[in-house]
C-alpha positions as a Markdown table, in Angstrom:
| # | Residue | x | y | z |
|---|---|---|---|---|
| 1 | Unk | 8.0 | 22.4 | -13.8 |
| 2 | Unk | 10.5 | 19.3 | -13.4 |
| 3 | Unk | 13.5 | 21.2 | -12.6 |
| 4 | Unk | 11.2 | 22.7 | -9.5 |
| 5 | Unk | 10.7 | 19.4 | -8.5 |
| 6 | Unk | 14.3 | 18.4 | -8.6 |
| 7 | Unk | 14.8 | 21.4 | -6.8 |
| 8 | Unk | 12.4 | 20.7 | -3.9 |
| 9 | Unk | 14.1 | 17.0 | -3.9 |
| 10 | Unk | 17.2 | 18.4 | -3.2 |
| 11 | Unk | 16.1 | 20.5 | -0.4 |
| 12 | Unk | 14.3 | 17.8 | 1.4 |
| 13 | Unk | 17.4 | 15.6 | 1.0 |
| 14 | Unk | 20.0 | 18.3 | 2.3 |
| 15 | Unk | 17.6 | 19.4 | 5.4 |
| 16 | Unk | 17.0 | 15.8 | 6.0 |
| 17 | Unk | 20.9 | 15.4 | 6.4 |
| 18 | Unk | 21.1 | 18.3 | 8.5 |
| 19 | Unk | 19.1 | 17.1 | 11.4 |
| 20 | Unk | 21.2 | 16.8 | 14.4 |
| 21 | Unk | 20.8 | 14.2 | 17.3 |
| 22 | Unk | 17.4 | 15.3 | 19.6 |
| 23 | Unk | 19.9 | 14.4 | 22.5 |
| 24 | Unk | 22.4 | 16.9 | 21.5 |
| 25 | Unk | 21.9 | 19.2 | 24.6 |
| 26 | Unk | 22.3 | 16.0 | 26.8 |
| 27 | Unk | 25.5 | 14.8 | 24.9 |
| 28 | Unk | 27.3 | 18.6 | 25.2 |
| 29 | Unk | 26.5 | 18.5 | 29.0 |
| 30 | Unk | 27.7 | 15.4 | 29.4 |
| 31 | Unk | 30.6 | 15.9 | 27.4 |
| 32 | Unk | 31.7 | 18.8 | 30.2 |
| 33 | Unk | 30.1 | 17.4 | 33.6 |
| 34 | Unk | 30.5 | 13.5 | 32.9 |
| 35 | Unk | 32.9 | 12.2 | 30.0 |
| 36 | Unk | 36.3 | 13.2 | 31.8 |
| 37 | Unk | 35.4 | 10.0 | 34.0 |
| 38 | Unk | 32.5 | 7.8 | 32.0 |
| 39 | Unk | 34.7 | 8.7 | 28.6 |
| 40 | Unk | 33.6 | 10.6 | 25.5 |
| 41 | Unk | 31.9 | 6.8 | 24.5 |
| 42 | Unk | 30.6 | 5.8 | 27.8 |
| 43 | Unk | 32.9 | 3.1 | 28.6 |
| 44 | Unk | 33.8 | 4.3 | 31.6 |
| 45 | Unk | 37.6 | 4.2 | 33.8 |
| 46 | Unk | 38.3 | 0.5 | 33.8 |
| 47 | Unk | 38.2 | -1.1 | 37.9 |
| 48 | Unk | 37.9 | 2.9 | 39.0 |
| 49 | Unk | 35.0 | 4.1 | 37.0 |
| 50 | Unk | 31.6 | 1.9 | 36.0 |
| 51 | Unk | 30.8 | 2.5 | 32.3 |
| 52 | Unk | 27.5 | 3.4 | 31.4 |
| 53 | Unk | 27.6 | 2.3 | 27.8 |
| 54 | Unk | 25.6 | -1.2 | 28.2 |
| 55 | Unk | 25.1 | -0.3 | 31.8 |
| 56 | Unk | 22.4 | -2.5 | 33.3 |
| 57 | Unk | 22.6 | -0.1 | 36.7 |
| 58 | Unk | 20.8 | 2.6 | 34.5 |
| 59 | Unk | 17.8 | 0.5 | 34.4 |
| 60 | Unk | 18.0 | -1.2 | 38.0 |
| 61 | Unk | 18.3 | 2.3 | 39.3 |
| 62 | Unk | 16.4 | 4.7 | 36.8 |
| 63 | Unk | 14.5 | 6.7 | 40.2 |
| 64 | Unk | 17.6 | 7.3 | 41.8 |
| 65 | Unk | 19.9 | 8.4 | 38.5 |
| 66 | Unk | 18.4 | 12.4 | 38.8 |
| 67 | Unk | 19.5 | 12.5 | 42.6 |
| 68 | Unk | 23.6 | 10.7 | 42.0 |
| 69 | Unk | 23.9 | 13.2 | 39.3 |
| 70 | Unk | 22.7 | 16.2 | 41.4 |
| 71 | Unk | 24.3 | 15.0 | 45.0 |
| 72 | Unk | 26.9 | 12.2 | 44.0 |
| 73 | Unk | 27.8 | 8.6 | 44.9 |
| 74 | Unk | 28.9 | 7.6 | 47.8 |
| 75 | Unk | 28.2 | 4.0 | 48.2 |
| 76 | Unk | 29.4 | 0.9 | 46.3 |
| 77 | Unk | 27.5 | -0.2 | 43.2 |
| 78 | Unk | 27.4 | -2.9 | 41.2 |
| 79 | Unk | 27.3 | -2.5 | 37.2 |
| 80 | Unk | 27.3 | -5.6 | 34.8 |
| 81 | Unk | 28.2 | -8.0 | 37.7 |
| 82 | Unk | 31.7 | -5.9 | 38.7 |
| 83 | Unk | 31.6 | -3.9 | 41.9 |
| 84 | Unk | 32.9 | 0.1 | 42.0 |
| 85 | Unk | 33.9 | 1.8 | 45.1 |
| 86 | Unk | 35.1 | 5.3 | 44.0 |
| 87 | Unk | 33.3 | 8.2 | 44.9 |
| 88 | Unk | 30.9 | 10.1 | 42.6 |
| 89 | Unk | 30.7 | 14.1 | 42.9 |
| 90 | Unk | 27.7 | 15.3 | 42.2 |
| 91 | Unk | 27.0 | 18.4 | 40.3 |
| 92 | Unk | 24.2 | 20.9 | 42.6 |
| 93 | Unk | 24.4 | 23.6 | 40.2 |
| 94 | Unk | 22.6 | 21.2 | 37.7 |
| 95 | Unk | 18.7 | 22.4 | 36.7 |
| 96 | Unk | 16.4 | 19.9 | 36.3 |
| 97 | Unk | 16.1 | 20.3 | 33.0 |
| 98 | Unk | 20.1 | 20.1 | 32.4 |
| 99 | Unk | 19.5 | 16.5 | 34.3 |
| 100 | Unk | 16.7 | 15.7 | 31.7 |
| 101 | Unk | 18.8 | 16.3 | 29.2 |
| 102 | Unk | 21.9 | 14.2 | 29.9 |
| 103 | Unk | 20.2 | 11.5 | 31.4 |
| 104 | Unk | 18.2 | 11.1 | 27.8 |
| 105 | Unk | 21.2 | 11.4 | 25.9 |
| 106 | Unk | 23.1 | 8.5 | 28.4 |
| 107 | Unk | 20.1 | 6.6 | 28.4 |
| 108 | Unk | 20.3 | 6.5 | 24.7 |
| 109 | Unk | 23.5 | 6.6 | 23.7 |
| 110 | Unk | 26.4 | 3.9 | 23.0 |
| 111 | Unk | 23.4 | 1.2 | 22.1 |
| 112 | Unk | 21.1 | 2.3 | 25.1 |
| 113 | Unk | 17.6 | 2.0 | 24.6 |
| 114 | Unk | 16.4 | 3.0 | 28.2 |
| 115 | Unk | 13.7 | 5.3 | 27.3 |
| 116 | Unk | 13.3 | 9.1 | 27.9 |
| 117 | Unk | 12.7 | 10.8 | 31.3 |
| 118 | Unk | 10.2 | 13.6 | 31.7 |
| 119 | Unk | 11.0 | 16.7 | 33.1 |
| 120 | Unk | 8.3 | 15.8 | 35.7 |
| 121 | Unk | 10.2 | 12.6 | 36.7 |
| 122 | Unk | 13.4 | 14.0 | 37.2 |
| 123 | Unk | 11.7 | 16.6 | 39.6 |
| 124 | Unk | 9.8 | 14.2 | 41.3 |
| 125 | Unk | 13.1 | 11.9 | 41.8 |
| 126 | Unk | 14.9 | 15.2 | 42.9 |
| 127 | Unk | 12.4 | 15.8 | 45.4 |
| 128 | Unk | 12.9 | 12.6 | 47.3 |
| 129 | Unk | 16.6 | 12.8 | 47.5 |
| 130 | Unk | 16.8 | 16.4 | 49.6 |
């Protein structure tokens, strides 16, 4: 009987090791819609292009996050006291749920600890930005 119980220990440790990041849909679309201007670790472009890592605009402006990454940024913002003019593209082939996804992952990532959106906020915020 022991060596089915070292057996099942093993198991449970390798599946354990296995489990992947419950953001890893987020991460991959943000990887190809976001990262060639935030950077692969969120840090952003310098003067040109805010970070997000540490970003305190992701919590000042959680409603309006669904509807910049769906119809872009035009305005100047302000992230971590330093002002960015450069203008965001959105991305209007985005679903909802795509938009669920990497805003979890961004608002989670790189030491964020912004909380989760529901698919029922994001759809709501995307309804007030058309």
């Amino acid at each position: 009987m022991r060596p089915y119980l070292l057996f099942v220990f093993v198991a449970i440790f390798a599946l354990a090791g296995c489990e992947q990041s419950p953001y890893r849909d987020g991460e991959a679309l943000y990887k190809a819609q976001c990262a060639n201007c935030h950077m692969d670790d969120g840090r952003g472009l310098g003067a040109l292009m805010p970070p997000l890592a540490g970003a305190d605009y992701l919590k000042k402006e959680r409603a309006q996050l669904p509807c910049i990454l769906m119809f872009g940024l035009a305005d100047t913002i302000v992230v971590n006291g330093q002002t960015y003019g450069e203008k965001m593209p959105g991305v209007p082939t985005l679903t909802a749920v795509e938009i669920t996804n990497i805003l979890n992952y961004v608002n989670n990532a790189w030491g964020n600890q912004n909380g989760v959106f529901t698919l029922e906020e994001v759809r709501k915020s995307l309804e007030t930005c058309k």
